[in-house]
C-alpha positions in Angstrom: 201.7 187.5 17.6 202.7 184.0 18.7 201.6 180.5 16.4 199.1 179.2 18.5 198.7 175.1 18.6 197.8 175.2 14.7 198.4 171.6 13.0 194.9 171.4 11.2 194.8 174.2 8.9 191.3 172.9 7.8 189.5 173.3 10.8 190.8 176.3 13.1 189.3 177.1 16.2 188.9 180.8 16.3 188.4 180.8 20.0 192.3 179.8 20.5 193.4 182.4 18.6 191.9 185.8 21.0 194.8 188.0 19.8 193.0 187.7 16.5 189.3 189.5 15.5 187.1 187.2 16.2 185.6 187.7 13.2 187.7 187.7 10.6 188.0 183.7 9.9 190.0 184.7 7.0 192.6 185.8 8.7 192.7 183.0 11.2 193.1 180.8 8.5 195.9 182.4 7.3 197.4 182.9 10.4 197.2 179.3 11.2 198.3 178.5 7.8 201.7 180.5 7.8 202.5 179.7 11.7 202.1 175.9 10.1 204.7 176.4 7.2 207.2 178.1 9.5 207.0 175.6 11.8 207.6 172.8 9.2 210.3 174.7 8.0 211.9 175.1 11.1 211.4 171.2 11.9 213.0 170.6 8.8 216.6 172.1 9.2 
């Protein structure tokens, strides 16, 4: 699963993440949560 364009972990657009169920916000949310952190981390080093 690749980190989709996810820089606003308050409001996710479920309809950018279709590798995900639709209908589990939850887990978009999370997704886009830890695709953020390991992207900040990365930016960091």
């Amino acid at each position: 699963m690749k980190c989709g364009e996810c820089t606003n972990t308050a409001s996710v657009s479920i309809t950018e993440n279709k590798d995900l169920d639709a209908n589990n916000e939850l887990a978009v949310y999370y997704y886009c949560i830890d695709c953020y952190v390991s992207y900040k981390e990365k930016s960091a080093n």
